[in-house]
C-alpha positions in Angstrom: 34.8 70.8 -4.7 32.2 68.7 -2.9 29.2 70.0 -1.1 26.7 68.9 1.6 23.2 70.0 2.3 21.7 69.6 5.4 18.1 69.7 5.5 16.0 69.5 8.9 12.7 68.0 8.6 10.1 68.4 10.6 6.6 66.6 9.8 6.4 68.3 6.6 7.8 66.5 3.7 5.3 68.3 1.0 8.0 70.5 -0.8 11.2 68.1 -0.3 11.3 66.0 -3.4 11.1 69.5 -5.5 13.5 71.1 -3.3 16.3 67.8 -3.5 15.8 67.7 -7.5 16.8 71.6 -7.7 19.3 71.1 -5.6 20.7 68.6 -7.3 20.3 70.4 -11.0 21.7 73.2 -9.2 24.6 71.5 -8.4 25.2 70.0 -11.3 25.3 73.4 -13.5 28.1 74.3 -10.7 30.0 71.1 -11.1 30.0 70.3 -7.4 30.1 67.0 -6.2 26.8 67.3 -3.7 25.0 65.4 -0.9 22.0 66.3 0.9 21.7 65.3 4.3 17.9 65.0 6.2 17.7 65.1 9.7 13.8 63.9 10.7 13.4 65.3 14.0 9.4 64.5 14.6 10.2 61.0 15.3 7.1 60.1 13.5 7.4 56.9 11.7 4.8 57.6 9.0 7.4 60.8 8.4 10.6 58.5 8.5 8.9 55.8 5.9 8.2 59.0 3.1 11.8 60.2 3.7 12.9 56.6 2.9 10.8 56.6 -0.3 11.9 59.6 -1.4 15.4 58.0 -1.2 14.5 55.2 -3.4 13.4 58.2 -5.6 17.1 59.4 -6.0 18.8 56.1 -5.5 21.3 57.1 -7.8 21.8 60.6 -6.2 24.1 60.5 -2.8 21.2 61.4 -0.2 21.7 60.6 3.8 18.9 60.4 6.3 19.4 60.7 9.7 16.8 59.8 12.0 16.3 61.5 15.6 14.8 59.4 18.8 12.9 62.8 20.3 13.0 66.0 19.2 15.1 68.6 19.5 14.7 71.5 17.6 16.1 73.0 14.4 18.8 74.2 15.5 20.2 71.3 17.5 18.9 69.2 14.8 21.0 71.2 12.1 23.7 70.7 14.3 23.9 66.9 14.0 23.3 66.9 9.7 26.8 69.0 9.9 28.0 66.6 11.9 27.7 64.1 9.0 28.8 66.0 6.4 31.8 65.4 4.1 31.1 68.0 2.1 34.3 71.0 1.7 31.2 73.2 1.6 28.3 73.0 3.9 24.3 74.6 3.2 22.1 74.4 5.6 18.2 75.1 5.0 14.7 74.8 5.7 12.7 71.6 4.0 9.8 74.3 2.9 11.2 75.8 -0.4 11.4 79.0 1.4 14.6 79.6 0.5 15.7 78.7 -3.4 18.0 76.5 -4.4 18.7 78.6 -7.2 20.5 81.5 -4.8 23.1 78.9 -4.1 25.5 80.4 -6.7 25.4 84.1 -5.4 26.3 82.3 -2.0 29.1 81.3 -3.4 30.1 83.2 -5.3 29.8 85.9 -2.1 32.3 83.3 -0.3 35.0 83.6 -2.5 34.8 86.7 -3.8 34.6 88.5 0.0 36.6 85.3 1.3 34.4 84.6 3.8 33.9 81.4 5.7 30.2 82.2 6.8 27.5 83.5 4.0 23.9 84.2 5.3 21.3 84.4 2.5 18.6 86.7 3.8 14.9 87.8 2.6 11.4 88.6 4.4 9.0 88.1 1.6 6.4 85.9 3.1 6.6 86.1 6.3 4.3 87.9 8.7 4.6 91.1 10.7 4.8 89.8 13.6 7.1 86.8 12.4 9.4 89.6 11.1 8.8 91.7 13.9 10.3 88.9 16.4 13.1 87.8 14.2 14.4 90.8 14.0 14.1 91.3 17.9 15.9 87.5 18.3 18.8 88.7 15.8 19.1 92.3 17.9 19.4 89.9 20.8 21.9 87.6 19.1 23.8 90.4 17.5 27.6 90.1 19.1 31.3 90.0 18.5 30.9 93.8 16.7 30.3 91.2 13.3 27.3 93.2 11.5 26.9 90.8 9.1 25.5 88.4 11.8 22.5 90.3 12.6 21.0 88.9 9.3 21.5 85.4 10.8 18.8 83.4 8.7 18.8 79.1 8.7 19.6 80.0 4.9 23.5 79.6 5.8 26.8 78.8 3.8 30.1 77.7 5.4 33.4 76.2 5.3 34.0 72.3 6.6 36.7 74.1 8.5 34.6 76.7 10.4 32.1 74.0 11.4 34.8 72.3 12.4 36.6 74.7 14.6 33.1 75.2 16.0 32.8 71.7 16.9 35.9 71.5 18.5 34.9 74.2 21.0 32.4 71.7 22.4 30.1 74.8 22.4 27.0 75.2 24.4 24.4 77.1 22.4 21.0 77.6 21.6 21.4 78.8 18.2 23.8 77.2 16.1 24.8 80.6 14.8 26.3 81.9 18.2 29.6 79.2 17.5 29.7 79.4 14.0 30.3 83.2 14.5 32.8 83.2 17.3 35.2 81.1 15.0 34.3 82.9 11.7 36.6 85.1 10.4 34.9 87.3 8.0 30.4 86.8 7.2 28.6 88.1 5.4 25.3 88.3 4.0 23.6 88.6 0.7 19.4 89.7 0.2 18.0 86.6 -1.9 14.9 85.9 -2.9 12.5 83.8 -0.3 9.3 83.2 -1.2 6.1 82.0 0.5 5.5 78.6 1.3 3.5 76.6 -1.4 2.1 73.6 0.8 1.3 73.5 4.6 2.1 75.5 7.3 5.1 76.6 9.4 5.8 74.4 12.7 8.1 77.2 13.8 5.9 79.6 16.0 6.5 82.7 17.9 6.0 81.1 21.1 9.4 78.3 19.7 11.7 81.8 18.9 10.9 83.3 22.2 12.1 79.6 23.9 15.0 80.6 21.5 15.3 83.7 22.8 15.6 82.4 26.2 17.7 79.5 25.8 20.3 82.2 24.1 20.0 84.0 27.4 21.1 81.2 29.7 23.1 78.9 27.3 25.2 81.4 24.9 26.0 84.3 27.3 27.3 84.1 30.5 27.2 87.9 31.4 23.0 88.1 30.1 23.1 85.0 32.8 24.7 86.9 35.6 22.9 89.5 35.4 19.7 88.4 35.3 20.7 86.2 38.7 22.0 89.3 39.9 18.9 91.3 39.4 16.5 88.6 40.9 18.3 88.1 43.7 19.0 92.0 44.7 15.1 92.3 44.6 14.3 89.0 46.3 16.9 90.2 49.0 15.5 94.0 49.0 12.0 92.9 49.1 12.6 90.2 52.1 14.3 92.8 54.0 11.3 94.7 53.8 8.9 91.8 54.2 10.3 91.8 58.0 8.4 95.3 57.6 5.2 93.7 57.1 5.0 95.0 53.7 2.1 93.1 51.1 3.8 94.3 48.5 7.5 93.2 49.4 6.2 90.0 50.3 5.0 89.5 47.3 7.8 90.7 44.9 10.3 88.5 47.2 7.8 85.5 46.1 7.9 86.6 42.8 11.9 86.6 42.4 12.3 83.5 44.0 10.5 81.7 41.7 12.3 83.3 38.8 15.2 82.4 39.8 14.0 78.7 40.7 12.8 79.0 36.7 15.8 80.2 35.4 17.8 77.8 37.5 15.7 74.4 36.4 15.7 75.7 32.6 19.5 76.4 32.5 19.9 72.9 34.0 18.0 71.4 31.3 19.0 73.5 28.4 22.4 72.2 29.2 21.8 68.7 30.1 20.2 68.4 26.7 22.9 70.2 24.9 25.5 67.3 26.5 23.1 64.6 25.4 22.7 65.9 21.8 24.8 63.3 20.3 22.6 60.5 21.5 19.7 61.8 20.1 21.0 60.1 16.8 19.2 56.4 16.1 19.4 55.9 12.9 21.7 56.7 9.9 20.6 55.4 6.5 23.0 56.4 3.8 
């Protein structure tokens, strides 16, 4: 049984040589065959050069790093380390030591035992209130398919090379990575484990980054949140310029208003999407 850990890394490289060397002891107590895959995704070339020393570090290790020409997110960047995996099983997680190598064998273990093809490892210890306050609110929002193991969805994920494959053969558009993994899985589940508070630096994920999430979700993942939103914007503009021929202020002013939500939510769609298409390009280098 081989495995492949894809980590995304984003200008913060403080924990990664502890976290690769646990993974790797880890993985040798569970005789797997293992990989670990970085996606850089700052682009910063004083970032890329530590990642290629830590290679050197575990030249005799199987380590891939895959380096991004602009940025595109954790998710999207998670995305393309799966998409160079080999591995029968596939990890992803974050490059912080936030979530422990050393809950690897419960995942596991979970997957065969409940014969699942998708394991989320889940824990709040060290984060904020309002940092759980909005993942929670982002998982209520993401929550679908009548699957309620999915409303724990954490980046602390295992899976089959199967189900990332069916995934990827939908040619999904998404936001979060977890929306196509879910629609092909069969059976998740998810499992409390430990996650503890980061030792070195500070997050790069903000509150502002889950509620661009949040939106992306919106226009990328659901068709009917889409609709109706349009829908909604567009019964107002048309109610409130009906009543503009009144002379109405206010009506004037809420027709305004839902015209340029709708302009908004018609440029942002366009992008989201465009830049989903393009993901593959964002790859420039692959040093394995």
């Amino acid at each position: 049984m081989n495995l492949s850990v894809i980590i995304p890394v984003y200008n913060d490289t403080s924990a990664l040589e502890a976290l690769c060397q646990r993974i790797f002891c880890i993985a040798e107590q569970l005789q797997l065959s293992t990989e670990i895959i970085l996606v850089e995704d700052s682009t910063d070339m004083t970032e890329w050069q530590k990642l290629l020393n830590l290679k050197q570090t575990f030249q005799q290790q199987n380590m891939t790093l895959v380096r991004l020409n602009k940025n595109v997110g954790q998710h999207y960047a998670t995305w393309l380390g799966l998409m160079q995996a080999k591995g029968d099983l596939l990890v992803t997680m974050d490059a912080d030591l936030q979530h422990l190598p050393e809950s690897l064998p419960s995942l596991i273990n979970t997957m065969n035992q409940q014969k699942a093809s998708l394991v989320y490892g889940y824990g709040t210890e060290g984060h904020t209130k309002i940092k759980q306050i909005s993942s929670w609110l982002f998982r209520l929002l993401s929550f679908q398919l009548n699957k309620p193991a999915a409303i724990y969805a954490k980046g602390y994920r295992l899976m089959t090379h199967e189900l990332f494959q069916a995934s990827l053969a939908k040619q999904p558009l998404f936001a979060s990575i977890d929306t196509p993994l879910q629609q092909q899985a069969k059976i998740i589940r998810a499992i409390n484990v430990p996650h503890q508070k980061r030792s070195q630096g500070v997050s790069h994920y903000t509150t502002r980054d889950r509620w661009h999430l949040a939106l992306r979700f919106i226009l990328l993942n659901d068709a009917t949140y889409r609709q109706g939103i349009t829908l909604l914007l567009l019964s107002l503009a048309i109610f409130a310029f009906a009543a503009w021929v009144s002379h109405s202020p206010i009506h004037t002013l809420l027709a305004i208003t839902s015209l340029v939500a709708l302009l908004f939510i018609g440029q942002h769609y366009k992008a989201a999407k465009s830049a989903m298409l393009e993901l593959p390009k964002a790859i420039s280098q692959i040093k394995t």
